[in-house]
Structures are given as structure tokens and as C-alpha cells.
C-alpha positions as a printed NumPy array, in Angstrom:
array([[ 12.269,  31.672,  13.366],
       [ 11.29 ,  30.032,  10.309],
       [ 11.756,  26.064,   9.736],
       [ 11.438,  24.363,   6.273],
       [  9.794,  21.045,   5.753],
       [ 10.103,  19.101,   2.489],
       [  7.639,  15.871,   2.573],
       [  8.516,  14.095,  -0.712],
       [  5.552,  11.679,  -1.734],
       [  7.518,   8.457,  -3.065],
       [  4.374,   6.235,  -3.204],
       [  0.455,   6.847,  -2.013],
       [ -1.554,   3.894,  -1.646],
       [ -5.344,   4.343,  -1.584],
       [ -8.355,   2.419,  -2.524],
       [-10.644,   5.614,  -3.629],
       [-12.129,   3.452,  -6.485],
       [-15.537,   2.424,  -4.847],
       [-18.134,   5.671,  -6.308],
       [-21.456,   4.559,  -7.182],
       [-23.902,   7.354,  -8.573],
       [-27.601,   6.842,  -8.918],
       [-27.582,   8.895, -11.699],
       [-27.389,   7.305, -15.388],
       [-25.816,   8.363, -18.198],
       [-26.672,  12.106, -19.222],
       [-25.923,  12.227, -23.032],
       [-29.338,  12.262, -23.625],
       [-30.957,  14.365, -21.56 ],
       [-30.749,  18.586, -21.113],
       [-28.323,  20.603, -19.776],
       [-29.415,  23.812, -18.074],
       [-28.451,  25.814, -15.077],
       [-24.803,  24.621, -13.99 ],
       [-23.875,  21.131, -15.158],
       [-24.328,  18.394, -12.229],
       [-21.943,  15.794, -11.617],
       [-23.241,  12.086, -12.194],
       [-21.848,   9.277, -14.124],
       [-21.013,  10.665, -17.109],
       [-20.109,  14.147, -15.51 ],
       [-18.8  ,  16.262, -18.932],
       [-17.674,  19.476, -16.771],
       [-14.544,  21.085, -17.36 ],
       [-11.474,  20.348, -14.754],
       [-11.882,  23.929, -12.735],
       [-15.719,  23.178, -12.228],
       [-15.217,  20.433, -10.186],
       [-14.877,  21.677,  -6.881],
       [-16.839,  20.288,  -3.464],
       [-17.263,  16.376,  -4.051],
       [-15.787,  16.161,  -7.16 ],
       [-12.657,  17.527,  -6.002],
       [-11.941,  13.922,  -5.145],
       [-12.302,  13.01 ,  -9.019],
       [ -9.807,  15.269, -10.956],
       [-10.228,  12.892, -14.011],
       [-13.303,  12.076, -16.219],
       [-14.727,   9.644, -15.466],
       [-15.589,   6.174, -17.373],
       [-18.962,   6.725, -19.362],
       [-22.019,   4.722, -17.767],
       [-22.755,   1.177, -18.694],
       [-26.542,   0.087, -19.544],
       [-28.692,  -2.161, -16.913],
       [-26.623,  -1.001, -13.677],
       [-28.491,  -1.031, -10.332],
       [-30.773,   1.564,  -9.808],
       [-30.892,   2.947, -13.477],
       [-34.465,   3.73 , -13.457],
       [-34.541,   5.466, -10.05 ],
       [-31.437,   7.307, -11.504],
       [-33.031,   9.028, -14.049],
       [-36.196,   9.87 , -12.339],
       [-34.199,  11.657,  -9.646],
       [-31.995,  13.209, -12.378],
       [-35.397,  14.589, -14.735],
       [-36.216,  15.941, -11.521],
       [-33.502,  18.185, -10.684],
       [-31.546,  15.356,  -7.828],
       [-28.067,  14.288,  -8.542],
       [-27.328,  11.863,  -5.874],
       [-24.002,  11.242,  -4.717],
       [-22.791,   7.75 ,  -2.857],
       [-18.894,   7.127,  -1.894],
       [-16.858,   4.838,   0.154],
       [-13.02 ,   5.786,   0.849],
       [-11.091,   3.106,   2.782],
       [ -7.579,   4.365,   4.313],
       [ -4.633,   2.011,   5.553],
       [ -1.519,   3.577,   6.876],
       [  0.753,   1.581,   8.258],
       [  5.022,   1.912,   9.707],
       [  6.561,  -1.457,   9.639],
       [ 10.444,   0.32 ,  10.021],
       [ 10.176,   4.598,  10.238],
       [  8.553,   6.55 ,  12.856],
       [  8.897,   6.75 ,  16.743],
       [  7.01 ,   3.602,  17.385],
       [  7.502,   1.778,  14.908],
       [  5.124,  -1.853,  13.616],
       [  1.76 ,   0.092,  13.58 ],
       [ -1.185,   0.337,  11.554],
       [ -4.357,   2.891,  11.074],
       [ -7.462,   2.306,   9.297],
       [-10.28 ,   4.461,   8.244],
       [-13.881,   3.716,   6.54 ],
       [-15.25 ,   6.801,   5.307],
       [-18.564,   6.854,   3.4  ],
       [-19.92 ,  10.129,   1.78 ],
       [-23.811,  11.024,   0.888],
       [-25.086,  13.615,  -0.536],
       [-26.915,  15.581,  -3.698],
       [-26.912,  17.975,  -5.835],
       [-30.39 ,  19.735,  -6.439],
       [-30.982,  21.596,  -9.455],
       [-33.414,  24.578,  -8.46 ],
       [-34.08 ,  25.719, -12.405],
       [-35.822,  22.322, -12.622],
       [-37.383,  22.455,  -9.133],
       [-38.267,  25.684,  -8.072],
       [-37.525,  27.757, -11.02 ],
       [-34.615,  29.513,  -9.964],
       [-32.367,  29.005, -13.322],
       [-28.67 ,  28.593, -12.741],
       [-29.282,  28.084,  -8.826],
       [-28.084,  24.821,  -7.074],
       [-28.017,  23.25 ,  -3.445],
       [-25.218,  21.277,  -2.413],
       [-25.435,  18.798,   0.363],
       [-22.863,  16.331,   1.718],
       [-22.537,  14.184,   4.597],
       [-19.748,  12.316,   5.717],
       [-19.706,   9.324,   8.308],
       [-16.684,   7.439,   9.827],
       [-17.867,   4.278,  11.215],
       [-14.883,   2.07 ,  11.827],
       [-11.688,   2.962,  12.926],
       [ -8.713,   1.98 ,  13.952],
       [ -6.026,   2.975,  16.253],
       [ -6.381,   7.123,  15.955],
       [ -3.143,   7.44 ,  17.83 ],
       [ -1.03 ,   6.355,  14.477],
       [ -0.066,  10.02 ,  14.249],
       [  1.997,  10.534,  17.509],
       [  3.717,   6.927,  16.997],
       [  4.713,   7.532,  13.176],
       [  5.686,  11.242,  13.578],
       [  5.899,  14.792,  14.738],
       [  2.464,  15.514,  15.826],
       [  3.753,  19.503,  16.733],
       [  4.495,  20.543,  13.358],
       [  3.733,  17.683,  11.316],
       [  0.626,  16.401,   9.862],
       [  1.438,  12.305,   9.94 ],
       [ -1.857,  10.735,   9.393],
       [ -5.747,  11.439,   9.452],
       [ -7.303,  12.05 ,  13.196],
       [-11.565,  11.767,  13.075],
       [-12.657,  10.756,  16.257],
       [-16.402,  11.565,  15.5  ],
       [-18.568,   9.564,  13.239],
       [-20.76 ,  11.961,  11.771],
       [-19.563,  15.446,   9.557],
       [-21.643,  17.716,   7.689],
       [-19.053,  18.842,   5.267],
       [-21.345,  20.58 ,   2.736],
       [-24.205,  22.811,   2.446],
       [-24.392,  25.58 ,   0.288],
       [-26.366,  27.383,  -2.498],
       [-24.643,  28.165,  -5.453],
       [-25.651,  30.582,  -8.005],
       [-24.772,  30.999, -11.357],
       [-24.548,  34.252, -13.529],
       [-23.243,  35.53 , -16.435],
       [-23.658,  32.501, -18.885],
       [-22.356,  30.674, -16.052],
       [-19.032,  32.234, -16.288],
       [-19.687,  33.804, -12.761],
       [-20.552,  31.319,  -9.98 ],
       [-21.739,  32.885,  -6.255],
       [-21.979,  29.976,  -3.293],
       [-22.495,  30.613,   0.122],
       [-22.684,  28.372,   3.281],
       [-21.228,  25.656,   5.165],
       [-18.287,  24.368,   2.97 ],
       [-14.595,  23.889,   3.25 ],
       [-12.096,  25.72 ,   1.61 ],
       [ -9.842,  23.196,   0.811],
       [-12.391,  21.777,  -2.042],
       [-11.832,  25.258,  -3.852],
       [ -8.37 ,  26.502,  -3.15 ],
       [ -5.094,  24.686,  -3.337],
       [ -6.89 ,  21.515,  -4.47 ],
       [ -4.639,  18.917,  -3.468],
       [ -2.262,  17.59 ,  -6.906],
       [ -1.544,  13.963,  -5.232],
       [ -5.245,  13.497,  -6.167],
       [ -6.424,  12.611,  -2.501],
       [ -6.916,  15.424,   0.083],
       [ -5.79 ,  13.216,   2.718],
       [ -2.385,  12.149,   0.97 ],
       [ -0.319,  15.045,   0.648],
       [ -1.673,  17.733,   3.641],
       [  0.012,  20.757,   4.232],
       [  0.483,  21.906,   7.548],
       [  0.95 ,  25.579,   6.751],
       [ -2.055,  26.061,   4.982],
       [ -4.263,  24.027,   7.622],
       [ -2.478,  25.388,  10.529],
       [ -1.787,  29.205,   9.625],
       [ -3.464,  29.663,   6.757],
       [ -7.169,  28.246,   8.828],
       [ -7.843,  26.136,   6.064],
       [ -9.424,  23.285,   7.872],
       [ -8.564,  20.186,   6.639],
       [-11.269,  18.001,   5.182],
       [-13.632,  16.718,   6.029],
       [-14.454,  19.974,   8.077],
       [-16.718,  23.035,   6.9  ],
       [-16.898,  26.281,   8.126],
       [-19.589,  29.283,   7.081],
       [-17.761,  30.509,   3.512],
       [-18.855,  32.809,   0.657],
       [-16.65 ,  32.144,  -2.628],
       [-17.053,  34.   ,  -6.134],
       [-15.451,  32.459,  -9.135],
       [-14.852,  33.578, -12.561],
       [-14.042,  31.438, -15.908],
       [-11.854,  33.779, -18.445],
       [-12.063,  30.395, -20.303],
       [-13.244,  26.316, -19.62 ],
       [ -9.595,  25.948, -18.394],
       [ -8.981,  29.381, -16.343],
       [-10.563,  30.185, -13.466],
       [-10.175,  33.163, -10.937],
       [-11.757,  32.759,  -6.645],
       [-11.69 ,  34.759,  -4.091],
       [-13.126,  33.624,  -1.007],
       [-13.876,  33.805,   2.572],
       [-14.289,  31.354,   5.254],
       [-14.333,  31.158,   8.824],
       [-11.619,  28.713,  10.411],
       [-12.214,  27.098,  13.937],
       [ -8.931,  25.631,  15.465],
       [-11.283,  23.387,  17.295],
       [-10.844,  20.482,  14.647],
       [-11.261,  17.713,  14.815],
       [-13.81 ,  17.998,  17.825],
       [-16.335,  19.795,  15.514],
       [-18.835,  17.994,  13.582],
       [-20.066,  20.95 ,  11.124],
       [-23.066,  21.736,  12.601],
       [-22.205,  24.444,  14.998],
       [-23.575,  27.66 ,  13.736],
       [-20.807,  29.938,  15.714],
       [-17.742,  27.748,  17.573],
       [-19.881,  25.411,  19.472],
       [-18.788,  23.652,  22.977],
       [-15.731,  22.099,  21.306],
       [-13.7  ,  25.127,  23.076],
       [-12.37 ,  26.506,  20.033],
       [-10.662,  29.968,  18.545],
       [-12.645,  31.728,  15.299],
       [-10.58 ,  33.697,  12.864],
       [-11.055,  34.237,   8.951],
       [ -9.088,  32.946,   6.649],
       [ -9.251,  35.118,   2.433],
       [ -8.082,  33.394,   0.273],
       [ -7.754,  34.387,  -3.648],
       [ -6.437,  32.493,  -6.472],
       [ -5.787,  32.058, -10.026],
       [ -6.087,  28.303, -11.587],
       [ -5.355,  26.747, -15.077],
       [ -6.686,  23.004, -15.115],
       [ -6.702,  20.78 , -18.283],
       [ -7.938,  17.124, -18.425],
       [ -7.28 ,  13.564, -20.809],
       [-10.806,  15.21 , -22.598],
       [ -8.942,  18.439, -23.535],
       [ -5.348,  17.191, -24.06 ],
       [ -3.269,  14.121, -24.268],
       [ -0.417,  15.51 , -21.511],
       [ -2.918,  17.349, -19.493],
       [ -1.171,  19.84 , -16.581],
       [ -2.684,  22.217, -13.987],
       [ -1.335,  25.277, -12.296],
       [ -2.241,  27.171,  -9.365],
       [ -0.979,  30.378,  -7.393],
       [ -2.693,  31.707,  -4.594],
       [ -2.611,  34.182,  -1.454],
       [ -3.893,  33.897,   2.014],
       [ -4.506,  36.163,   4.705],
       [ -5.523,  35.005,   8.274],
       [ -6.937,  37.48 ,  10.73 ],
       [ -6.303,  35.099,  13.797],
       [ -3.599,  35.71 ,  16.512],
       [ -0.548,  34.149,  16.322],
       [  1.651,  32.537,  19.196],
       [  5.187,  32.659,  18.779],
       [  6.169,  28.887,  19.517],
       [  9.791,  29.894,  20.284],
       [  9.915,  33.551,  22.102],
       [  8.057,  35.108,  25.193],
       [  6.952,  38.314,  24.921],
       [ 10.676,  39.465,  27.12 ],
       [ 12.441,  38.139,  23.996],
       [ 13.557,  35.104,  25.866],
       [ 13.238,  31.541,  25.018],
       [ 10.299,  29.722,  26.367],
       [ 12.254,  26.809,  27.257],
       [ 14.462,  29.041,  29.575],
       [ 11.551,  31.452,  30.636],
       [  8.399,  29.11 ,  30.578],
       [  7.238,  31.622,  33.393],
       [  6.544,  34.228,  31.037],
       [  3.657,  34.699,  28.393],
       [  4.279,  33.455,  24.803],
       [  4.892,  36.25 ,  22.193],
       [  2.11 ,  37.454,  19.479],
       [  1.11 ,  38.912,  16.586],
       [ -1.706,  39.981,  14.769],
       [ -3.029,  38.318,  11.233],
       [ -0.283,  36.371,   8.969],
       [ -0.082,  36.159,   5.051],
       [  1.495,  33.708,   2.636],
       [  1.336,  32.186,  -0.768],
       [  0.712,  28.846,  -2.199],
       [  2.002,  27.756,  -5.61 ],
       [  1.22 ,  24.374,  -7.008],
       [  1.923,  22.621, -10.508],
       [  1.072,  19.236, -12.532],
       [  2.234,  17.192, -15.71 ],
       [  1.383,  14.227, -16.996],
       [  4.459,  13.247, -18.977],
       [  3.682,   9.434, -19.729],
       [  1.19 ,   7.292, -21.665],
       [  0.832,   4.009, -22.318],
       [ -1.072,   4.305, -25.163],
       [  1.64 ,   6.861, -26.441],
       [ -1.068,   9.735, -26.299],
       [ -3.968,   8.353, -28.024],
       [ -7.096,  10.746, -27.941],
       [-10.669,  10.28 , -26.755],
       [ -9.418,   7.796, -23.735],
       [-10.617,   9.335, -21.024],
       [ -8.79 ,   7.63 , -18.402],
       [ -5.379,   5.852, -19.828],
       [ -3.021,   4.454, -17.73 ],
       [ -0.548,   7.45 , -16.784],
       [  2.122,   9.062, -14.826],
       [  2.121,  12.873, -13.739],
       [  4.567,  14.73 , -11.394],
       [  3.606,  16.965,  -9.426],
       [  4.866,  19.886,  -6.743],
       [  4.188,  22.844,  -4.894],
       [  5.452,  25.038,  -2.534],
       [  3.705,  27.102,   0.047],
       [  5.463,  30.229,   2.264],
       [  3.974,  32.865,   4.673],
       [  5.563,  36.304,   4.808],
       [  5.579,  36.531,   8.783],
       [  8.303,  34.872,  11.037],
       [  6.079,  34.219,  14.149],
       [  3.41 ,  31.514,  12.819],
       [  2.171,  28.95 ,  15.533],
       [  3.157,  25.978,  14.615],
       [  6.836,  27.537,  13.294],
       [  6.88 ,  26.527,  10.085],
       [  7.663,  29.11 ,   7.178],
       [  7.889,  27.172,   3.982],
       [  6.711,  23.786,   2.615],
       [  7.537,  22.344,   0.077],
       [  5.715,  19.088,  -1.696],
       [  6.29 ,  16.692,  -4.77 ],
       [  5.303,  13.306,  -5.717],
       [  4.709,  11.295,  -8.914],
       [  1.523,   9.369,  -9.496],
       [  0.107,   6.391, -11.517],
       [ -3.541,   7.148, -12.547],
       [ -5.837,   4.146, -13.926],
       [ -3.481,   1.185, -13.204],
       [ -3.453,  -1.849, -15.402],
       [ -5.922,  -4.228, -14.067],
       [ -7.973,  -1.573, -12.458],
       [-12.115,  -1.575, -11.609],
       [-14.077,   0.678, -13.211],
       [-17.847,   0.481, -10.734]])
């Protein structure tokens, strides 16, 4: 039995605005091996994956004198791109949900670098990628069962441990840099069906997290991903990754499944995405189509394996299945400017629409739900806004 679940995004509220890089601005200085994200990061929309999956639009260029110039660029002629980030989260559900007058809060900060092995060890197109992710203060974790469905729904984040390693890999570039080879502890989210409401936390999707395996961030699993750029705004992936069901008891650091009691499977994923930005067009869009295949078991949340309903044979073992498949498609427009269009403005005040729609091809997933869909509309660079 299939269910379908339409979450339509009327309004996300998120202060993501607080990113601080050590690194100063680039225009003057070399670019070899694959192009590192700092303050003035001039990569194409399909290259930033990982962190900058968090920053789908340029970003401002840097001003002179900020804090930590100096240090910047030593670390940066030295082959360190350093990345600092705060996120702060506030959900609350003054009128809908099951208990209804609550609040959650999160305080996320994310460290990390990028290490450019051409400069350091000689290894040209070869880079390390570190982040680490720590969740200091929070507040009331149980916001999910009092807002919503916590069986098939995904109401709110849950990170009850402070400390995440959510990436360490080496990437390797070939080809002129058209082909890129990474391996390591990643998650697949920051590659594949990168989320179009702009913040992975803001629009989840529980088929994708749930059957598909894709853990949801901030959570990193061993992966191997090639990709492929036809052109600066086409990329092909495929991809691997092992998917623990364990989250959100794992902290990234277990080199198999750990204590946290949980079930491996792998999750292959493959994908084709077109990705323009304010840089390459005034009305920038993105699309994306992709397939997954899990290799994990399936429960039947409905059915025991007699046929019968578990609520009138609870005696009897659930029903299951081997592997399940699906596909995601996903699609963006900006269609409003308040400038009317103007080029070279990086980051005008805009709105874009977005939507996608996800579907598996088996009936028996285990959390019972068969197709998603998603849409939303979003303002990018507010009036008024902070540029750090």
C-alpha cells in the first residue's frame, strides 16, 4: 500500500546568514588543482557540493581590513581554506500540531578546511575535505512528536549528540578537472538531490532518508562518488554510500555500525544535474533527475507475512522484501527581480519557486510512503539584509 504526502513550504524562516571565512579575497592569487571555496568562492553552481551545499548563491565579494585577513591569506598561499559557520534553528507551533504552544531551538556551528594537496604535497588536482559539526545548545528535542507524525513524517530536526564528523574525504581531480573521484566519510545528501528550499533542514524528504538510506544531514557514512562536467552548468554522479538506520545515535566516527545498534545497507544513487547561478544568468533555474537503489530489507508496515493485517494479527512476523528503487525529480526558477534583471549583482533581492517530486517503484517500503511531493517559493537576499 502506497500513501502520498504533499508538504507545501508556504514560508521557511532561518537565520543561516552568520559564515565567516578566514580566507580573503582570491582575485589575486592562483588557481590550480580544483577551485576552493573562501570568500570570494568563483566556482560554478554544480561544484559546490559538501559545505557549500548550504550556499547555492555567490557570494558577496570580500571587503578589505576584516578580522583575520593576514592569517587568511597565509593559510590560503599555503594550500588551507578554512571554513567557520554558525546555523541557529527556531521552530515553533503556536495553533497546528498535536500539542500545540511549543518551541525547538538548535545552535549548530560547523569547522572545517579544505586542503589543497598540489600546493602541499604535490599531488595536483588532489584535495582533503574535513568538517566538523557541534550542537551545543538545545532545546526541547521532543518538538517532533508534539507538532506531527513522527511514523511517516519528518516534523523537525532530532540531534541529541553534540559532536558529528560529517566530512572527510579525498577528492581527486582528472581530466582538466572535468572528472572529480572522492572517497570517504561524507553524506550523500550534499551531492544528490541537493535540497531547492536552500536549507537541508527545511524541506526533508522522508522517502529519500527513510528508503532511499540517504541519511539526513548532518550524518556521514563511508561513500565513493564520481562526477562528470559535460559543461560548467551540467553535471553527471553516480555514487555509493553506506546508510546506517542507526541515526541519529551515530556520531560519524564509527568505522562499521558502531554500538548505536543499527542496520547497514547501501544506498546507489546516480543523477543528472543542470545548475545556473545570478553570475551566469539573470533568472537562474536548476534541474535535477535521479535514481536510487537500496539493497536493505524492507518491512512491510501494513501486512504479515500470512497476508493479514498487523493490527488484526500482531502475533505474526511483519512481511519483507528485498532492495527497493525509486526516482527523484527536482526543479527551480527564479522568476522575480527587484532590480528588473540587472547583471553582475551577484546576490539581488529575488523570488524562485521551486518543486520536486520523489516515487519508489516497490509497494512494501518501511515507513509506507510511495510518493512525495514538495514545493515552496523563496525570498533570497531580503531588503535590509547582513552581508558578514
Amino acid at each position: 500500500m502506497n500513501k502520498t504526502a504533499i508538504a507545501v513550504w508556504i514560508a521557511v524562516l532561518s537565520v543561516m546568514g552568520v559564515k565567516t571565512a578566514l580566507a580573503a579575497d582570491t582575485a589575486d592569487h592562483s588557481r590550480t588543482g580544483s577551485n576552493l571555496p573562501s570568500s570570494t568562492d568563483q566556482s560554478v553552481p554544480n561544484e559546490r557540493v559538501g559545505p557549500r551545499v548550504l550556499m547555492p548563491e555567490p557570494r558577496q565579494p570580500a571587503s578589505p581590513g576584516r578580522p583575520f585577513e593576514k592569517q587568511g591569506r597565509w593559510l590560503l598561499d599555503h594550500g588551507i581554506s578554512v571554513h567557520l559557520g554558525a546555523t541557529q534553528i527556531y521552530l515553533r507551533n503556536p495553533s497546528v500540531g498535536l500539542d500545540t504552544g511549543n518551541h525547538e531551538s538548535l545552535t549548530l556551528f560547523d569547522i572545517g578546511a579544505d586542503f589543497d594537496m598540489q600546493k602541499i604535497a604535490g599531488l595536483t588536482g588532489g584535495t582533503l575535505h574535513f568538517q566538523q559539526l557541534y550542537v551545543p545548545w538545545t532545546s526541547n528535542l521532543t518538538y517532533g512528536g508534539q507538532v506531527g507524525d513522527v511514523i511517516v513524517g519528518k516534523p523537525g530536526p532530532y540531534i541529541p549528540k553534540v559532536s558529528h564528523l560529517t566530512l572527510f574525504t579525498y577528492e581527486q581531480k582528472l581530466l582538466e578537472d572535468k572528472l572529480s573521484i572522492e572517497a570517504g566519510k561524507s553524506n550523500a545528501g550534499n551531492y544528490f538531490a541537493l535540497p531547492l528550499c536552500n536549507v537541508p533542514l527545511g524541506c526533508v524528504n522522508a522517502i529519500l532518508q527513510d528508503t532511499a538510506g540517504i541519511n539526513p544531514p548532518p550524518y556521514a557514512n563511508w561513500g565513493l562518488r564520481l562526477a562528470y562536467d559535460f559543461t560548467p552548468t551540467l553535471r553527471m554522479q553516480a555514487g555509493a554510500w553506506r546508510s546506517n538506520n542507526a541515526y541519529p545515535f551515530t556520531n560519524g566516527w564509527e568505522r562499521s555500525k558502531g554500538d548505536s545498534g543499527g542496520t547497514l545497507s547501501t544506498v546507489y544513487l546516480a543523477n543528472l544535474a543542470y545548475r545556473t547561478d545570478f553570475t551566469i544568468e539573470p533568472y537562474p533555474r536548476s534541474f535535477e533527475v535521479m535514481g536510487f537503489y537500496n539493497n536493505g530489507e524492507q518491512t512491510d508496515p501494513y501486512y504479515t507475512v500470512n497476508g493479514t493485517s498487523k493490527l488484526q494479527d500482531s502475533s505474526a512476523a511483519a512481511r519483507t522484501s528485498k532492495g527497493v528503487s525509486g526516482v527523484y525529480l527536482g526543479a527551480k526558477q527564479t522568476f522575480w527581480r527587484s532590480d528588473g534583471g540587472q547583471p553582475g549583482v551577484p546576490n539581488p533581492t529575488a523570488l524562485s519557486a521551486y518543486t520536486s517530486l520523489t516515487h519508489t517503484f516497490d509497494a512494501d517500503t518501511a515507513n509506507g510512503v510511495g510518493t512525495l511531493g514538495n514545493a515552496g517559493i523563496i525570498l533570497s537576499a531580503p531588503p535590509g539584509g547582513v552581508v558578514l
